[in-house]
Residue, then its C-alpha position, 0 to 999 in steps of 0.5 A: x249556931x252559925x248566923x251571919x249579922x247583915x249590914x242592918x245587923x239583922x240575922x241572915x238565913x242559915x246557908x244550906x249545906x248538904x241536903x239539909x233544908x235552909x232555916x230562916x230566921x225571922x227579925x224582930x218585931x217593933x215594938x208598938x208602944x214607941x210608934x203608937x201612943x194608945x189611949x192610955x199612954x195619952x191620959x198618962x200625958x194630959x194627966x201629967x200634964x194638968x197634976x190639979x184634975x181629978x183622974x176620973x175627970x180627965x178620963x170623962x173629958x179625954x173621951x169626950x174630946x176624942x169622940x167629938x174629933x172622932x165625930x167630925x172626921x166622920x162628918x169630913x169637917x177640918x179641925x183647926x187645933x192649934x198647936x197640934x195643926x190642921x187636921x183636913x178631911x181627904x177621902x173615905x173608903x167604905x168596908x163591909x165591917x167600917x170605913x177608911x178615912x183618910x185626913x191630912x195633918x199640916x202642922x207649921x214648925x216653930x219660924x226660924x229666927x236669925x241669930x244676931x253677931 
């Protein structure tokens, strides 16, 4: 098979030759688990990150926790939730089958200190 790499060394379409027809070849898709951290991902986080709760407990209080923030972005109420941020309601769209919120998240990164000669 004669496939040409690009500069982002993604296969290029095949060159037709002749009659034949031109054959595209498709990228590959991305990966979703390193662009979106699923529920599970997250209990395996705050799990692992309070190794004294009981699993059944951190799941009952995970859920609480994202149904409530869940409750006051429906409600368009900032949540301050330091240190993940501010999280202020934008706008809303309504759909047939739901809505579309958008919120914008400021999160201030660590102040810079100057180093000392």
């Amino acid at each position: 098979m004669n496939v040409k790499k690009t500069a982002s060394n993604q296969p290029a379409a095949k060159k037709a030759t002749g009659n034949k027809k031109t054959t595209k070849v498709k990228a590959p898709k991305v990966a979703e688990s390193k662009t979106v951290l699923k529920k599970s991902d997250l209990f395996d986080l705050v799990k692992a990150g309070a190794p004294g709760i009981n699993g059944q407990i951190a799941s009952a209080i995970m859920d609480v926790v994202l149904l409530e923030i869940g409750e006051a972005i429906k409600a368009g109420k900032t949540i301050r939730a330091l240190p993940a941020g501010n999280l202020v309601f934008q706008k809303r769209k309504m759909l047939d089958d739901g809505e579309v919120i958008t919120c914008k998240l400021r999160h201030k990164s660590a102040p810079v200190t100057a180093e000392s000669p």
